[in-house]
C-alpha positions, 0 to 999 in steps of 0.5 A: 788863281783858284777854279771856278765853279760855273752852272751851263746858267751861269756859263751863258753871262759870259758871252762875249757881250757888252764888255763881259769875258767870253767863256766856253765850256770843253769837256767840264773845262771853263776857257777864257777865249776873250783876248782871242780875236777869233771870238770878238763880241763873242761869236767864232765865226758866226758858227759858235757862241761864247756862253755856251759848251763846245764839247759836242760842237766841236766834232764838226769844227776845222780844227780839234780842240788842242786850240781850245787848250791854249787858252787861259782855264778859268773853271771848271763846269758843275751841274745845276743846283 
């Protein structure tokens, strides 16, 4: 399956939220976190988001982002047109 391109925009449509797929973004990586239970409706823990980049978030997480790397890269993050 080829990359796809998402703008930090389009990036917030995959929140987790009413049956759509939660992305977060990590250093210019897209990640599919959906089948993650961690992430249900979107939300980790009530401390991040789904829709959004984690990279200067995840500084302050438990864990690194090694987790992050078991999850599915579904694209890669561009700048806004």
């Amino acid at each position: 399956m080829a990359l796809r391109n998402f703008t930090l925009s389009e990036l917030t449509l995959y929140n987790g939220r009413k049956g759509s797929p939660a992305y977060v973004a990590y250093q210019g990586l897209v990640y599919d976190v959906t089948a993650s239970w961690h992430w249900r409706g979107g939300r980790h823990w009530s401390a991040h988001t789904a829709g959004h980049d984690l990279t200067i978030e995840i500084v302050d997480a438990p864990h690194d982002e090694s987790l992050l790397m078991k999850f599915p890269v579904v694209g890669t993050v561009i700048d806004e047109l």
